[in-house]
KELOBA-382497 format. One line per field, with one value per atom (N, C-alpha, C): residue number from 0; residue in one letter; atom name; x negated, y, z negated. Coordinates in nm, 3 decimals. Layout:
N
i: [NUM ...]
aa: [A ...]
at: [CA ...]
px: [X ...]
py: [Y ...]
pz: [Z ...]
***
This chain:
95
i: [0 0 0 1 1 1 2 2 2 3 3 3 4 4 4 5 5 5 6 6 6 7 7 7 8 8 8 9 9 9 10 10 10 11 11 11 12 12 12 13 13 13 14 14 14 15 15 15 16 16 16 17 17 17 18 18 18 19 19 19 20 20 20 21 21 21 22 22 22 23 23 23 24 24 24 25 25 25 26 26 26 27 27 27 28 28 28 29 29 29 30 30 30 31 31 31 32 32 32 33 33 33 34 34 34 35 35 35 36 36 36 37 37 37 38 38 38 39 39 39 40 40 40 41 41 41 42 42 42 43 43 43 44 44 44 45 45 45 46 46 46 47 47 47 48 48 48 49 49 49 50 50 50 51 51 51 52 52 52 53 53 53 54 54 54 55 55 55 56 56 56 57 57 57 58 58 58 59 59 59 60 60 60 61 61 61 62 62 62 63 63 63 64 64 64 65 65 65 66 66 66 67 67 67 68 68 68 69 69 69 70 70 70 71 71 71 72 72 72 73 73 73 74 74 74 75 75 75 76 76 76 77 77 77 78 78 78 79 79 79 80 80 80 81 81 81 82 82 82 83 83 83 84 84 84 85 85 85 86 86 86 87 87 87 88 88 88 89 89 89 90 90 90 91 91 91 92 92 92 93 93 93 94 94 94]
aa: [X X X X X X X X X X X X X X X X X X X X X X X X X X X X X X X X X X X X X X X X X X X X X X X X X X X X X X X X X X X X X X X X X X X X X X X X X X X X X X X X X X X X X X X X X X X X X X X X X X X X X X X X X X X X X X X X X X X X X X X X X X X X X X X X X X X X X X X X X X X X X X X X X X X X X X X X X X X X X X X X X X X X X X X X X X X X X X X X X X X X X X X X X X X X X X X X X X X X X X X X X X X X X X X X X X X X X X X X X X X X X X X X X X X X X X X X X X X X X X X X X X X X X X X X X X X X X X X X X X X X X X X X X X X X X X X X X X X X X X X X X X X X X]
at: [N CA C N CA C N CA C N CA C N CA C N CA C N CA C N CA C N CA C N CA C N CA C N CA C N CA C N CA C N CA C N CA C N CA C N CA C N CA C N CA C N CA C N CA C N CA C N CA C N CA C N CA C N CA C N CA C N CA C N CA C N CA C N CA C N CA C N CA C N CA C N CA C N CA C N CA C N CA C N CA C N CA C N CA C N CA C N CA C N CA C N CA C N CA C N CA C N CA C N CA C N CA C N CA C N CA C N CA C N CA C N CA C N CA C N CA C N CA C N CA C N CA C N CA C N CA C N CA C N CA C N CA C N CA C N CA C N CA C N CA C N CA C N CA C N CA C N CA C N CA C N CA C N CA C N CA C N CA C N CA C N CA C N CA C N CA C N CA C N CA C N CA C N CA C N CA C N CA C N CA C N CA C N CA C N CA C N CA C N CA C]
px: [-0.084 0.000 -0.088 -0.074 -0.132 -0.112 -0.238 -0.257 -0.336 -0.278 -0.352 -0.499 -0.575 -0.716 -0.752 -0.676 -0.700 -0.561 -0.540 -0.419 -0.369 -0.263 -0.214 -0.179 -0.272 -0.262 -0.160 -0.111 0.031 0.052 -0.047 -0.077 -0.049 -0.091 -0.013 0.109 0.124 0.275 0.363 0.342 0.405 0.437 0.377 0.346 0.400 0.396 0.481 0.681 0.705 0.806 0.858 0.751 0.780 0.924 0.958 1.108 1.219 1.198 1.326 1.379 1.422 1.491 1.692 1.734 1.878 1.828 1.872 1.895 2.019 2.025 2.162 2.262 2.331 2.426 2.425 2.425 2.423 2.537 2.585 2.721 2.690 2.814 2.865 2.960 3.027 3.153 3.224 3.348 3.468 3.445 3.505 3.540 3.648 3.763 3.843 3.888 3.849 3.888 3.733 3.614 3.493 3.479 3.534 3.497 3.388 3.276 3.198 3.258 3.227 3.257 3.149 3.154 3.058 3.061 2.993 2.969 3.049 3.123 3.196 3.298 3.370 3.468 3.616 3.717 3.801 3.783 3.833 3.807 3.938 3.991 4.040 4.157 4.083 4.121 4.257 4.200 4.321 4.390 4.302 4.354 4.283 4.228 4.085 4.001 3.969 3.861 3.840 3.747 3.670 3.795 3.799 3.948 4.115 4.100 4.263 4.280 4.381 4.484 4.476 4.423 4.429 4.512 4.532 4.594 4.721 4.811 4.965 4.971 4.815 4.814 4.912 5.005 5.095 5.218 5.226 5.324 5.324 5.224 5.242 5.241 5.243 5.281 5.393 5.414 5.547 5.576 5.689 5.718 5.640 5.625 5.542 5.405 5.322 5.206 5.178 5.284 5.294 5.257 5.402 5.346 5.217 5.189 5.058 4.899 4.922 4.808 4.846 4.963 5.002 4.981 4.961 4.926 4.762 4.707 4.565 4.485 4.562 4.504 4.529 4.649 4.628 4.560 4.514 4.458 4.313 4.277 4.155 4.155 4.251 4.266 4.242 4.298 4.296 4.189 4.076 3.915 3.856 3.872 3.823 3.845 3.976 3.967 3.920 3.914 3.827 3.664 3.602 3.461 3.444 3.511 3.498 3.385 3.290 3.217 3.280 3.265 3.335 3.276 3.389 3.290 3.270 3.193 3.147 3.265 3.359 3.461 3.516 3.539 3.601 3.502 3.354 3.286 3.244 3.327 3.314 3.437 3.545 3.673 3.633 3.719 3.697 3.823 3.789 3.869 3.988]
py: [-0.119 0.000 0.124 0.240 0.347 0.386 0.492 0.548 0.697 0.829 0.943 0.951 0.994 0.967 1.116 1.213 1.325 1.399 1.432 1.477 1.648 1.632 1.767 1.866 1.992 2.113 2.165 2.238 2.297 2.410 2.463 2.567 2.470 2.380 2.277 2.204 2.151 2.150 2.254 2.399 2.526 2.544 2.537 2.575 2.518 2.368 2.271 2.303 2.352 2.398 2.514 2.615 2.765 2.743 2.661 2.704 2.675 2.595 2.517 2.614 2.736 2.779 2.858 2.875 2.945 3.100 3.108 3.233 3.307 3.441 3.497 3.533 3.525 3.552 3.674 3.719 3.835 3.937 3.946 4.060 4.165 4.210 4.336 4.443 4.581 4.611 4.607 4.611 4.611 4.734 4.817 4.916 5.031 4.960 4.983 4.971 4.866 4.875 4.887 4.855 4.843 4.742 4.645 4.500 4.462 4.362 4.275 4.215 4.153 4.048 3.986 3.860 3.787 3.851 3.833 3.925 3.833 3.927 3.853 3.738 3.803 3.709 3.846 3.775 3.883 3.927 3.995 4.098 3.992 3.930 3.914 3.967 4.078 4.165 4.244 4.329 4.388 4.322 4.162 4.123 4.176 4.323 4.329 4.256 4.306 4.234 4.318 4.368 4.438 4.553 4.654 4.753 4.719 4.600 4.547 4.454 4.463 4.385 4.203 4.138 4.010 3.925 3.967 3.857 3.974 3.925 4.023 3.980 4.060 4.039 4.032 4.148 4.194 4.064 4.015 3.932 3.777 3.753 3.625 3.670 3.765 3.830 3.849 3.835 3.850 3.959 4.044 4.183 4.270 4.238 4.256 4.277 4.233 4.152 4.277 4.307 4.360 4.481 4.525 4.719 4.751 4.652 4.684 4.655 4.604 4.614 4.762 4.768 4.907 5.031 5.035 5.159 5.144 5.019 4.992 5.075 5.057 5.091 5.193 5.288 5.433 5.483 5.456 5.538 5.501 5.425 5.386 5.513 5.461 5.602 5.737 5.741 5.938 5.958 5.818 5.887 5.852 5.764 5.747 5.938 5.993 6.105 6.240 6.179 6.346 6.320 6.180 6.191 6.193 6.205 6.236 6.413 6.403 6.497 6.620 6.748 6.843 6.836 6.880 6.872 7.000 7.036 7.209 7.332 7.255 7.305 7.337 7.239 7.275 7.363 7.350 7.469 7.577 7.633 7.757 7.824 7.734 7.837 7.927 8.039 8.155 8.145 8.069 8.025 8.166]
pz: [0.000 0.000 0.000 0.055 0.107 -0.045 -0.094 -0.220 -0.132 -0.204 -0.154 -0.253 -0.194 -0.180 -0.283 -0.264 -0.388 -0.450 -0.506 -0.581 -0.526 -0.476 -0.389 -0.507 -0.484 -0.583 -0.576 -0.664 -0.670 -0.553 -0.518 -0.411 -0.277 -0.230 -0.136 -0.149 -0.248 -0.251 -0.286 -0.325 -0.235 -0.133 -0.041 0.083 0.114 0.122 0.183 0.151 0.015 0.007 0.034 0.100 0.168 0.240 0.238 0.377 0.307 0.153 0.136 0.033 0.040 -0.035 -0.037 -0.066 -0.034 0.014 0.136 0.197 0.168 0.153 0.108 0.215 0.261 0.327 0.404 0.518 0.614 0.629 0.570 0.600 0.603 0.710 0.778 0.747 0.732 0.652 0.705 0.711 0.787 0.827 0.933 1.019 0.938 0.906 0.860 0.706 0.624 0.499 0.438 0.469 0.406 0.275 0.346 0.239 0.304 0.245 0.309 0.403 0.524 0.568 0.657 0.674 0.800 0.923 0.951 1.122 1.233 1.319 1.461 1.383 1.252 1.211 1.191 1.130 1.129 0.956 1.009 0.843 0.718 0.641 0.579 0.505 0.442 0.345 0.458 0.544 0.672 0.774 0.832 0.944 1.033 1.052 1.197 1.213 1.326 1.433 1.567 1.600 1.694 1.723 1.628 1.595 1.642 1.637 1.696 1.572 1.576 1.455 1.515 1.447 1.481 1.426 1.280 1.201 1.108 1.102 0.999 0.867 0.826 0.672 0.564 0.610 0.549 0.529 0.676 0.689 0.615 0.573 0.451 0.306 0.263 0.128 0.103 -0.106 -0.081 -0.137 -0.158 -0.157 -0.242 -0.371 -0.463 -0.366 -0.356 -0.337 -0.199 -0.112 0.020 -0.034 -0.103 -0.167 -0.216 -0.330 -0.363 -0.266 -0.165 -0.048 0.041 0.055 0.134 0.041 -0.036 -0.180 -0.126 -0.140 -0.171 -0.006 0.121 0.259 0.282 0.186 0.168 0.133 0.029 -0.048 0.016 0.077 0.167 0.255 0.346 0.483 0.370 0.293 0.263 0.154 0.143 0.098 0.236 0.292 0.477 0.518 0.492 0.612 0.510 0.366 0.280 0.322 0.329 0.308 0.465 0.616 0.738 0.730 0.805 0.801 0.880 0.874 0.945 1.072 1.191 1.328 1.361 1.461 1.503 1.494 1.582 1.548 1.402 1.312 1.194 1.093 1.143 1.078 1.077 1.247 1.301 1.266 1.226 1.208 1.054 1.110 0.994 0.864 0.742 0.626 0.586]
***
């Protein structure tokens, strides 16, 4: 039976384990709600995907459950349109 001939240092059996570790996950934000999500998948949380509605989030919730996501994508949109930067226009008009 084969026996190794010198004893592998911890610095070689490192090395040898350089690749085997957990990589963390790559995500992207949504467009629209700014959750994490996986890249080139649909967003979850809204139902988007490449700015079109893919999936009717809304539509498997039940009433309860519905209002309080529709409260939650407001109040998204109206810090989405306060933190929108001013454009040339809106910083040339005279207040």
């Amino acid at each position: 039976m084969a026996v190794p001939k010198r004893r592998k240092t911890s610095s070689r059996r490192d090395q040898r384990r350089m690749h085997l570790f957990l990589k963390s996950p790559v995500l992207t934000y949504c467009p629209k709600c700014k959750k994490p999500v996986k890249p080139h998948t649909v967003c979850l949380n809204c139902g988007y995907y490449n700015n079109r509605e893919v999936i009717d989030v809304l539509g498997k919730l039940t009433k309860k459950e519905r209002k309080k996501r529709e409260k939650e994508m407001k109040v998204s949109e109206k810090k989405e349109k306060a933190e929108k930067p001013l454009t040339m226009e809106e910083l040339s008009k005279k207040a």
